[in-house]
C-alpha positions in Angstrom: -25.0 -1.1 8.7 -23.2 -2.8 6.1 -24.0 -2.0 2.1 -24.0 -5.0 0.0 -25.2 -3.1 -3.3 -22.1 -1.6 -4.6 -21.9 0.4 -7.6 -18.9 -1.5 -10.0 -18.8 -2.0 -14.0 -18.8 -5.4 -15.9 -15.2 -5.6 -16.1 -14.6 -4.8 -12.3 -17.5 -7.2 -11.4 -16.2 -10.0 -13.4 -12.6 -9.1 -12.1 -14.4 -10.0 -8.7 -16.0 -13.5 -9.7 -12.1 -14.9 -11.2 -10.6 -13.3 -7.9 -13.5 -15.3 -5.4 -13.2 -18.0 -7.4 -9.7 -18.9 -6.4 -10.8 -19.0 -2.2 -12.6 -22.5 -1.3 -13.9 -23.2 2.0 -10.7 -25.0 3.3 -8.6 -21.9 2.7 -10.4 -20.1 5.9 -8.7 -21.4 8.9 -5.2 -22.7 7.4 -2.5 -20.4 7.3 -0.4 -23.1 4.7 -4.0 -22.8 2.2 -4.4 -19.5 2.9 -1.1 -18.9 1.1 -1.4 -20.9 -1.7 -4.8 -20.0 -2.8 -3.8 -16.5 -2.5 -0.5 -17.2 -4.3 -2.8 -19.2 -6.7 -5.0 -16.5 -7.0 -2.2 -13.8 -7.8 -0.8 -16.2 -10.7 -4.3 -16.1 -12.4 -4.2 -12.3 -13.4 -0.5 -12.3 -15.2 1.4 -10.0 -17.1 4.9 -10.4 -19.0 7.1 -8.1 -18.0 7.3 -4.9 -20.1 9.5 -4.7 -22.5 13.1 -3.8 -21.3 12.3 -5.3 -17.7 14.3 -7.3 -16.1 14.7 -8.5 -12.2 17.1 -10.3 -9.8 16.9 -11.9 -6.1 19.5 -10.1 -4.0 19.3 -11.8 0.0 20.6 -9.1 2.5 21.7 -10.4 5.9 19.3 -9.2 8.2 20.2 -10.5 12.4 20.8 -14.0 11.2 18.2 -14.4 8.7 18.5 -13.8 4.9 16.3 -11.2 3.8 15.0 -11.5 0.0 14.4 -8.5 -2.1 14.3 -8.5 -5.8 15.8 -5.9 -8.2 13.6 -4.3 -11.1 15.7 -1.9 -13.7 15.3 -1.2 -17.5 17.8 0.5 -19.6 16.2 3.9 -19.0 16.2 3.6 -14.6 17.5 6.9 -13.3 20.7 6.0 -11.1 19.6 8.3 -8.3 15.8 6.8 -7.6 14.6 3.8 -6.5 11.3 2.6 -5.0 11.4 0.7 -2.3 7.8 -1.8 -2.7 5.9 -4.0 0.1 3.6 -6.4 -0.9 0.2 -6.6 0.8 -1.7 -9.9 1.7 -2.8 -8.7 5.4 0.5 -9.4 6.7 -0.5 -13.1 6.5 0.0 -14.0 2.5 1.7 -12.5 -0.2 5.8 -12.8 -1.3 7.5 -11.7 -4.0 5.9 -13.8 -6.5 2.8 -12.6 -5.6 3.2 -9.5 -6.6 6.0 -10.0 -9.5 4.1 -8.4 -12.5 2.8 -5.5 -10.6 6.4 -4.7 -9.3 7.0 -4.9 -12.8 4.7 -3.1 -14.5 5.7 -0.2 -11.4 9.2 -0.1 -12.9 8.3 0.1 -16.8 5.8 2.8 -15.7 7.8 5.2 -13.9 10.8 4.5 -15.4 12.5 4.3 -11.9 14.3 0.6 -10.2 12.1 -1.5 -7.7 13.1 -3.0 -5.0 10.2 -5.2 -3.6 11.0 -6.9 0.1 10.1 -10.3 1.1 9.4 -9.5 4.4 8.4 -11.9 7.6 4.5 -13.0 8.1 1.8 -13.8 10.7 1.2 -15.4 12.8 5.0 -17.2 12.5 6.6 -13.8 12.7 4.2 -10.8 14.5 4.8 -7.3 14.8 8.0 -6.0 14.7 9.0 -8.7 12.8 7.8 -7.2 9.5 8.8 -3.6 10.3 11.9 -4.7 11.2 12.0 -6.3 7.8 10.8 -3.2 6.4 13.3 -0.7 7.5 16.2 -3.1 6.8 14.9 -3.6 2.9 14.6 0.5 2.9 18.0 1.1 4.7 19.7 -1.5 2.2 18.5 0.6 -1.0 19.2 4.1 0.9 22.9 2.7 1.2 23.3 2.2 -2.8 20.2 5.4 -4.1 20.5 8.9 -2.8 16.5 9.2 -3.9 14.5 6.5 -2.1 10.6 6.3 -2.1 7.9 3.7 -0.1 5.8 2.6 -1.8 2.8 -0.7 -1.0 -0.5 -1.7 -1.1 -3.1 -2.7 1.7 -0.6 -4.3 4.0 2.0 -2.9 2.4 1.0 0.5 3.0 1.4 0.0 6.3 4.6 -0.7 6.4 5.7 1.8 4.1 4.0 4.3 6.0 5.5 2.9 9.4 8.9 3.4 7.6 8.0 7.1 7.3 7.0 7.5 10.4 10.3 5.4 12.0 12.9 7.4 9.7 11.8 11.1 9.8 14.2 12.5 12.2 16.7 10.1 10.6 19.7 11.4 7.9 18.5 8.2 5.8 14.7 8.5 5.3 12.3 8.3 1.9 11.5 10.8 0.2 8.0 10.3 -0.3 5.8 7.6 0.4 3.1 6.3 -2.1 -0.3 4.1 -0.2 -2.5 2.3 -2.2 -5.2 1.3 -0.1 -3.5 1.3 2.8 -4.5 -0.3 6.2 -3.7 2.2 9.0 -6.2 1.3 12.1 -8.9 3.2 11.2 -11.1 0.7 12.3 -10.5 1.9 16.2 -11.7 5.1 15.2 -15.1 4.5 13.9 -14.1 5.5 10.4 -17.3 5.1 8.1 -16.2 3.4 5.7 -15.8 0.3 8.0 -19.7 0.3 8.5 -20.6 1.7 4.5 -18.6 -1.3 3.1 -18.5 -4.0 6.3 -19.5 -6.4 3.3 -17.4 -5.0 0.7 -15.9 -7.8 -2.1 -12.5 -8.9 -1.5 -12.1 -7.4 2.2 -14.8 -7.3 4.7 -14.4 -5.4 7.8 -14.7 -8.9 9.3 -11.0 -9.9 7.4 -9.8 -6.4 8.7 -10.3 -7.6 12.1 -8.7 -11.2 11.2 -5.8 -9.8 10.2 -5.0 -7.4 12.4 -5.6 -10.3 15.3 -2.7 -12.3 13.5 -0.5 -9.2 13.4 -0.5 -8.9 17.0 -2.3 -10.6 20.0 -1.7 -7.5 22.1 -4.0 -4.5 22.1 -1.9 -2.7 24.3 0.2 -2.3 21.0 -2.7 -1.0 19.5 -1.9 2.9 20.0 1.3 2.4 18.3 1.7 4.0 15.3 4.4 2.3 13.9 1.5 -0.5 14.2 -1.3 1.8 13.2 -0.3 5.0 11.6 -3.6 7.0 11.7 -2.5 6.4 15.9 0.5 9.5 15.2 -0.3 12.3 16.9 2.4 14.6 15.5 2.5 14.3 11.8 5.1 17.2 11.1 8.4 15.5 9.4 6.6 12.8 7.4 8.2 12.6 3.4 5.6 13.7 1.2 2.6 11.2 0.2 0.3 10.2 -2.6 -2.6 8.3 -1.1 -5.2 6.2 -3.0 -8.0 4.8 -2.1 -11.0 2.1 -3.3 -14.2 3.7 -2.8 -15.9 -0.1 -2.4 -13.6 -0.7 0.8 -13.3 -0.9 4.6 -10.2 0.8 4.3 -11.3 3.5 2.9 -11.7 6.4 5.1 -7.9 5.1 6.7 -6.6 7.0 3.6 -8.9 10.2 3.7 -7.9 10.9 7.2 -4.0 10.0 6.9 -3.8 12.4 3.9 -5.6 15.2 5.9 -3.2 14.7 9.0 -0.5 15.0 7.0 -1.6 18.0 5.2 -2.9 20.1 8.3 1.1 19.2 9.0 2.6 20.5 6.6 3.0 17.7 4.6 2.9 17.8 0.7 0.1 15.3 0.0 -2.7 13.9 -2.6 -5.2 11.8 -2.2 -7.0 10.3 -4.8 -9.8 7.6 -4.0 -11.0 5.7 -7.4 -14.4 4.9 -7.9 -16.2 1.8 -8.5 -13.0 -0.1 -7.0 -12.5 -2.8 -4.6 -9.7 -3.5 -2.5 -6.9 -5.0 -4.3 -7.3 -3.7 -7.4 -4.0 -3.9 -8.8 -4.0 -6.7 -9.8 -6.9 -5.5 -12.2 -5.2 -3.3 -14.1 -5.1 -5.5 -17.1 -8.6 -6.4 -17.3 -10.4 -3.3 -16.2 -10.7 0.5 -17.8 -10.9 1.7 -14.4 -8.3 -0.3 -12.5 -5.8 0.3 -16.0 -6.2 4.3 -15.2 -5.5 4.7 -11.6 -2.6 2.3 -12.4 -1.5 4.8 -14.7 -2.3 8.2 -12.1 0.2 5.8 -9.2 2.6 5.7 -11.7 2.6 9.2 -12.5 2.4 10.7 -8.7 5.7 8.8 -8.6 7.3 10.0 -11.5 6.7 13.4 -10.0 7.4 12.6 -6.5 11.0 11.3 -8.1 11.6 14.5 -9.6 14.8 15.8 -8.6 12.5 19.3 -8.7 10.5 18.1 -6.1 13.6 18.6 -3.4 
C-alpha cells in the first residue's frame, strides 16, 4: 500500500507545488500538451549558464534522419573526456531544451564537454528507436574522445545504461556510466519501492506504467534488457557506475538492485540514494540545500570516474 506522507523540507515541498503547478488536466491524454507543459515546466526552474560555458547544435546523420546533439565546453574541458547525456521525460517528453541548464551546469561542474542527444520519442518512435538514437549519439563522441562516459536521468538512465549493456564486448564502449534515478523495470519484479511510494510526487507508479506502455506495446519485449536493464542476467563487462537514487520514488529500489548486480559482478560501483528527494530532482538544484548537494556528489563521481587514474 501506497505512502502518501512523505518526509521532504520546505524548499523541496515548495519545489513540488511550482513543478505541479505547470500540469493542467488537459495535459493527461495529449501527447502535443504533454510536451509543452513539460517543456513549460522545465523553462520555469532556469539557470544561466556558468560562467565560461558555451554550447552548439551539431546534427549527425543517423539512417536518413538528422540526429541533434548539442556541444557543452569551457576553456578548462579536458580534450580526452567527454560525457555523453540523455535527457529523461519517460521516453515521451523532454529535448534538448529541456534539459539545457542542467547539461550546463554538468559541464561547469566537472569540468569535462557534454554532449546531450536529442533522441526519438513515444509513441511516434518506440523502442529501438531511442536506443538506436542512443548508441549513435555515443558512437559519434567515441569517434572524436578516447574517454567517453553515460550519463542520464529517469529515462535517460535507461538508455545510458542500455548503451553499457549493448557496447561491452565492443572496442568503442563508455567508460563508466552515471544513473540518476534511473528507470530499469523494476516494477516486474516487485521491487518495494513501487508499493512504499505508488503515490510518490512527481512520478507515481501509475506514470511508471504509462510510460512504459508508450515505450513499447509488446510485453514479449519485456525480458529485454536493453529495454529493462535490471532484466541482464550476466552483469560481468559493464563500465563502472555511480548510481543515485530519490528516496521519495517508485524508482527507487531499480537503482539499489542494479548497483548490487553490478557489484556481485565485478563491477566498480556506488550507489548513493538522497534523502527527502523526489523524482526529478535536478532540476531543483537551485532552489533546494538538498537537491544543490547531490548535484554537487554527481558532479564529483564524474570527475573521478574521468580520471585518467581510474583506467
Amino acid at each position: 500500500m501506497g505512502n502518501d506522507s512523505f518526509d521532504m523540507d520546505a524548499e523541496v515541498q515548495a519545489f513540488i507545488e511550482k513543478t505541479e503547478a505547470y500540469y493542467a488536466d488537459q495535459c493527461a491524454d495529449d501527447i502535443t500538451s504533454q510536451r509543452a507543459c513539460y517543456n513549460a515546466m522545465c523553462k520555469a526552474f532556469p539557470s544561466p549558464y556558468p560562467e565560461g560555458v558555451t554550447s552548439t547544435i551539431h546534427l549527425i546523420d543517423h539512417h536518413g534522419h538528422d540526429l541533434p546533439l548539442r556541444q557543452y565546453r569551457n576553456a578548462s574541458s579536458t580534450p580526452q573526456s567527454a560525457i555523453v547525456y540523455f535527457h529523461g521525460g519517460g521516453f515521451v517528453v523532454g529535448d534538448l531544451e529541456s534539459h539545457d541548464s542542467i547539461c550546463a551546469d554538468i559541464c561547469g561542474g566537472t569540468g569535462l564537454t557534454v554532449f546531450a542527444v536529442e533522441y526519438r520519442l513515444a509513441p511516434e518512435h518506440r523502442f529501438p528507436d531511442d536506443l538506436n538514437d542512443a548508441l549513435a549519439g555515443f558512437h559519434a563522441v567515441a569517434r572524436k574522445f578516447s574517454r567517453v562516459i553515460v550519463m542520464g536521468d529517469s529515462a535517460g538512465g535507461t538508455l545510458a545504461a542500455a548503451v553499457g549493456i549493448a557496447t561491452r564486448n565492443q572496442a568503442s564502449r563508455p567508460i563508466g556510466q552515471v544513473l540518476i534515478y534511473p528507470a530499469l523495470g523494476g516494477e516486474g519484479l516487485g521491487l518495494a519501492s513501487y508499493a512504499v511510494n505508488a503515490n510518490a510526487p512527481l512520478l507515481t507508479t501509475e506514470n511508471v506504467h504509462y510510460y512504459r506502455n508508450m515505450r513499447t506495446a509488446s510485453e514479449e519485449e519485456w525480458n529485454n534488457p536493453l529495454l529493462f536493464p535490471l532484466k541482464l542476467v550476466d552483469y560481468q563487462g559493464l563500465p563502472r557506475c555511480a548510481v543515485f537514487s530519490a528516496d521519495v520514488d517508485p524508482l527507487r529500489d531499480d537503482a539499489s538492485v542494479f548497483a548490487e548486480n553490478a557489484k556481485q559482478a565485478g563491477v566498480a560501483t556506488t550507489w548513493i540514494n538522497e534523502p527527502g528527494l523526489p523524482h526529478g530532482y535536478l532540476r531543483a538544484r537551485h532552489c533546494s540545500q538538498r537537491a544543490a548537494s547531490s548535484f554537487s556528489r554527481i558532479c564529483r563521481a564524474t570527475t573521478d570516474m574521468a580520471s585518467p587514474d581510474q583506467g
